[in-house]
N, C-alpha and C positions, 0 to 999 in steps of 0.2 A: 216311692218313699222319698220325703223330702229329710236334707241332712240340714240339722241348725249350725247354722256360724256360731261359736262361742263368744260374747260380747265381750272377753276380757282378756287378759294373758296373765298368765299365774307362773310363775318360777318360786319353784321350792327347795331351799339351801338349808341341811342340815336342821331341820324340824322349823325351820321359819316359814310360811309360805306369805310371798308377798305376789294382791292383787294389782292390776291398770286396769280400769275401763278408760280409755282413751277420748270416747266421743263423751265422756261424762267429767271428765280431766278428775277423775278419783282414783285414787292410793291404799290400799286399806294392808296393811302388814297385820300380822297372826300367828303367835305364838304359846310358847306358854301354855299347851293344848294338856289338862288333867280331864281323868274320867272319875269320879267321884265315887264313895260306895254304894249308894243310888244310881249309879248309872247316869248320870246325868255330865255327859261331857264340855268342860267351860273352857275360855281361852281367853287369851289377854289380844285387844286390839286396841288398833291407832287408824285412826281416820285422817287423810290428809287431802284437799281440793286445792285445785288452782282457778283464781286466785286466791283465795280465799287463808291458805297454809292452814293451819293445825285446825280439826274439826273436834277431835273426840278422839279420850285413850279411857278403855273401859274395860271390865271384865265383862264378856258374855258367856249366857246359857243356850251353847249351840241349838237344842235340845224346843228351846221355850216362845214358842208362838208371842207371848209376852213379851216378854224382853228382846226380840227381833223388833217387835213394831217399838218400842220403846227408843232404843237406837234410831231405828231408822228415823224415826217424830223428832228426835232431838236432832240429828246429821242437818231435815231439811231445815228445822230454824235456824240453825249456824252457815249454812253452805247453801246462799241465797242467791251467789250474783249468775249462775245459768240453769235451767229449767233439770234438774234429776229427778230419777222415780229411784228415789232411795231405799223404797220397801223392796225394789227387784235387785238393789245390788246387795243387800242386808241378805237378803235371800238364797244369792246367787254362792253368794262366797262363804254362807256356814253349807252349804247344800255340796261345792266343791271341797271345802275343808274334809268335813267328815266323810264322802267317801276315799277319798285321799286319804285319809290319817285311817279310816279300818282295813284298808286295804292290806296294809301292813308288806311285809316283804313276801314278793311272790315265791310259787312252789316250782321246783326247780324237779327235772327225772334224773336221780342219781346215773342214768347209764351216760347221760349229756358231759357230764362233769365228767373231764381230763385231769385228777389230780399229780402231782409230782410225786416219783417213787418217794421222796425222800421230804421230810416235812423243811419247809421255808424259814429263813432268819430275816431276819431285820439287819441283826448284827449276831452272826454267827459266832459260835456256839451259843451264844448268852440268850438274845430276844428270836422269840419265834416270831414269825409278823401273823401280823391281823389276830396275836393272842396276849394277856395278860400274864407278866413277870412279878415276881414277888423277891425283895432282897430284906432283910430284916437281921436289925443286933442290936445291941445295947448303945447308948447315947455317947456321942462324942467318939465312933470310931471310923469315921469316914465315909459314909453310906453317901452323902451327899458329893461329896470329891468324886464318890466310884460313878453315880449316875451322872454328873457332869460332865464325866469321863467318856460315857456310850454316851450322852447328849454329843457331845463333839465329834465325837469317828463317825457317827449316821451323818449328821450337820455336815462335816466338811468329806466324808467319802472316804477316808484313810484306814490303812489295814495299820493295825497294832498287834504284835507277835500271832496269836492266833484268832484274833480276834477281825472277821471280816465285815464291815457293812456294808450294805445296801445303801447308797447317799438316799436322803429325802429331810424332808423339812419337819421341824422339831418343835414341841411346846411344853413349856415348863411352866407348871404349875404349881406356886410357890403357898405351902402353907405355912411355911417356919421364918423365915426372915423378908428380903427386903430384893426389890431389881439390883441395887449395888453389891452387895452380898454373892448375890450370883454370876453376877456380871463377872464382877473381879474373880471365881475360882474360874469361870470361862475363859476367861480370859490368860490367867496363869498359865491353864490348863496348854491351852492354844499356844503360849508360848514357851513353854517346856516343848512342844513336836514343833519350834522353827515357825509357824503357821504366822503370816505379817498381816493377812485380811482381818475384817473383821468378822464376829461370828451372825450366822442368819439365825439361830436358836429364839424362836416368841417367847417372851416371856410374859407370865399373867400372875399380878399379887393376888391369893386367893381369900376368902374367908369364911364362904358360905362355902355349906354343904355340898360336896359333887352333883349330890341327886335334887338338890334348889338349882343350882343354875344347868341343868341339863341341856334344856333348849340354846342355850346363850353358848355354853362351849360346843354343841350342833354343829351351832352354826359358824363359829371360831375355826375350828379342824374341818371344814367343808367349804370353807371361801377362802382358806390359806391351804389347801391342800397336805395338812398335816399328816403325817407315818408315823409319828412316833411320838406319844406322851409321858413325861415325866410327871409322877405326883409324889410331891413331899410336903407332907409324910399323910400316911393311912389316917391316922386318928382323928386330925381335923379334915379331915376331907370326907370321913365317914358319915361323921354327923353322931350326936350318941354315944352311945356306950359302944366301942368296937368288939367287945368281948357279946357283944347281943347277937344275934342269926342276924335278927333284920335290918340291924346296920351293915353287914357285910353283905346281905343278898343286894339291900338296895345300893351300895357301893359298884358293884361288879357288874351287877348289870345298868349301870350307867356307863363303863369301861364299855361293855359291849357293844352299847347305843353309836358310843361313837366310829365303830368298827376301824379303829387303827393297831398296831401294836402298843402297849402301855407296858412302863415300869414304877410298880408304885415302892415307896420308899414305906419302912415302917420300923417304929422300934418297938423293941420287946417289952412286954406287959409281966408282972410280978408271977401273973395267975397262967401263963404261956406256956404250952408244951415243948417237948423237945424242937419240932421242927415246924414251930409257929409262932406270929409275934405276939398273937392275943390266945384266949380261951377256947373262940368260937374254932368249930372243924371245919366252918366255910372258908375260912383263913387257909386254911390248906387244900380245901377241896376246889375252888373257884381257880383259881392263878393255874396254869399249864404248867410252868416251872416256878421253881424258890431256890434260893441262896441263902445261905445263913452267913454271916458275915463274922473275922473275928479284929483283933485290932496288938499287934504288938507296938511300944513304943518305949524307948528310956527315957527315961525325967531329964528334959530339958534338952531331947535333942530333937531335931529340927526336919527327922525321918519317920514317916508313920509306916508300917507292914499291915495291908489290912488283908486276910485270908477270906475266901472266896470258896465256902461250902456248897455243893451242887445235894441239896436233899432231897428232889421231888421232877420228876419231868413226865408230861401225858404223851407226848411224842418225842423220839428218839431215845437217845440214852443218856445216865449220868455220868455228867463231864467230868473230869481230872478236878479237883482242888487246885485251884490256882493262888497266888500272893501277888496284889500289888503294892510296889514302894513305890510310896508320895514323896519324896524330896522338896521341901518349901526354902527358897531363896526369896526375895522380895521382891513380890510382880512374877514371880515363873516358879513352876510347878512341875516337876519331872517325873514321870511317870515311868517304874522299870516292871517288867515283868517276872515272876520269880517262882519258884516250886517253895512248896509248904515243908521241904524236906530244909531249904535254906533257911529258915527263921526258927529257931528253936523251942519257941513260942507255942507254935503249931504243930509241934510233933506230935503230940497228945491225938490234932484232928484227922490225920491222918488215917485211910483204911489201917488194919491191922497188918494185910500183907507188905503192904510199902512199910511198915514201921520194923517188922520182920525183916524184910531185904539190908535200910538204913541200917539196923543194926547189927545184922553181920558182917556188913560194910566197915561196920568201925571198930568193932570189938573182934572181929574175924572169928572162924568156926566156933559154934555151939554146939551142944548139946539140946535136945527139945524142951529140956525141964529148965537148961540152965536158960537157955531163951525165953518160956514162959516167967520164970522169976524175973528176968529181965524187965520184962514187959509190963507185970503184973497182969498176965493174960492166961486163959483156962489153959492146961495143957494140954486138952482132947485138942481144942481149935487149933491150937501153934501144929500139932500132930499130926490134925490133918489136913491142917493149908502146905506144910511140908511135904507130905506123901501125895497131893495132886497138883501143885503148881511150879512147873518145869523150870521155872526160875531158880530151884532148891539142887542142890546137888549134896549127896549124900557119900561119906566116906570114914567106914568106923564107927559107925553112930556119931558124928559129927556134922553140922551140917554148915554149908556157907552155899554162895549163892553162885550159880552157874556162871561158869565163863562165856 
């Protein structure tokens, strides 16, 4: 059996695959790879020879005997000063592409996989790694401060009260404002925690579609070794109507493509259900976790409370409600950590049992009915979260909450 030498070398980063044939001094980079509903899969290419530099940037039909020799007729009139057989490297590199690109991700024996008892963060509790997060509220209550927030604990490695990351390298994906914009809450941010470096967080102004530049962010988070994507916000980054299926399927599954962790940022839609920001149920079904976000603030003061909903998780458990306070001084940003029992704001969000507890806490022993009046809460439930959770201590028909 004789084994062929490969005439070329091919390195493929994040859906780009770029050719060398060396003894042919030719370049040909390949991207942009669609399968049409025909079946007919096309790809964007750029030809480049030495000496000669730029040959040819073209859409081809992997697919099309035609349009091979086509290319290939135009490369050798432009790319004349050393002898190529351009029909074998035209040939060589749609015939690598496509089994490369059907091959897809191999099959793996679940008995091989060593998974971890306990499922992975990014930045623990909040980001699972290698899965999609979902935070969503109404406009103007700090959604972007909160993900600049986890953009900078991953970026720089730092634990913040319970919140732990994983350090690794970050990219923001900016659909709503401007690099200065985000630079400066990063920056704030970074100097409310003390932090004198500067930050390594990529930043990228967006405009097109997630699922338009698929290939181009590939290969972005695979030659900067990206963990963790920032997108703000869902709606322009959808493309379409977000309240559609197939703006959301084809959204999520470009999250996936890129196989890192992601938090996409999103605001609440008119037509939104309780624990989503648009209509559609892939909004909820897609993301592994969701946060609903809420926002207390007095007129004119210089402190924002934004509460921190846990409504949705596929692994692990639902985490505590938490509040954080933004503190804005000029250039620094200070970030405290807080219970939703402290902002009065949020009492409403709170489970029923914690609002139970709080309020025996302050009004000291009830009665079950006079606690449901309280509350404006059934009095079966007040009843019988009383008679099972050991936190309740019972004396006289009276109830307050165990010492």
């Amino acid at each position: 059996m004789t084994t062929m030498q490969r005439p070329y070398d091919l390195m493929v980063v994040g859906g780009v695959y770029r050719f060398h044939w060396q003894a042919a001094q030719v370049h040909i980079t390949v991207d942009r790879i669609r399968e049409s509903s025909r079946q007919a899969p096309t790809a964007e290419i750029r030809v480049n020879a030495y000496p000669e530099g730029h040959i040819h940037l073209t859409t081809l039909n992997l697919l099309s005997t035609r349009t091979r020799s086509e290319v290939a007729r135009y490369c050798a009139e432009r790319g004349t000063t050393i002898p190529r057989d351009w029909a074998a490297i035209i040939e060589e590199m749609c015939v690598a592409v496509l089994d490369r690109w059907r091959q897809g991700e191999p099959v793996v024996r679940l008995g091989d996989v060593n998974p971890p008892l306990a499922p992975d963060y990014r930045l623990a509790p909040i980001l699972l790694d290698k899965e999609p997060c979902l935070i969503f509220g109404e406009g103007g209550i700090g959604k972007s401060y909160l993900a600049a927030l986890c953009g900078v604990l991953v970026d720089q490695g730092i634990s913040f009260g319970r919140l732990e990351p994983i350090r690794g390298r970050v990219l923001y994906l900016d659909y709503e404002t401007g690099a200065n914009v985000t630079a400066r809450r990063v920056n704030a941010i970074q100097a409310g925690f003390g932090m004198d470096g500067d930050s390594n967080i990529y930043y990228r102004h967006c405009w097109q579609p997630l699922a338009t530049e698929s290939n181009e962010l590939q290969r972005i988070v695979a030659e900067n070794e990206i963990e963790l994507v920032i997108v703000d916000s869902a709606g322009p980054a959808c493309g379409g109507e977000p309240e559609a299926a197939s703006a959301a399927i084809a959204y999520f599954t470009e999250l996936r493509a890129l196989n890192v962790t992601s938090l996409t940022v999103a605001h609440r839609s008119k037509g939104a259900g309780a624990n989503s920001p648009f209509g559609s149920v892939y909004w909820v079904n897609y993301p592994r976790s969701i946060y609903e976000l809420k926002k207390a603030q007095d007129q004119g003061d210089n402190v924002i409370h934004v509460g921190m909903i846990h409504t949705k998780v596929n692994e692990g458990i639902l985490q505590k409600s938490v509040s954080y306070k933004f503190g804005f001084t000029e250039g620094l940003v200070r970030v405290v950590m807080e219970t939703l029992e402290e902002v009065p704001e949020f009492f409403d969000d709170l489970p029923l049992v914690e609002r139970m507890i709080s309020t025996l806490r302050s009004d000291g022993p009830s009665s079950s009915r006079e606690l449901a009046e309280s509350l404006g809460a059934n009095p079966r439930s007040i009843q019988t979260l009383l008679s099972k959770d050991r936190r309740f201590a019972n004396r006289n028909n009276m109830w307050s909450v165990a010492r």
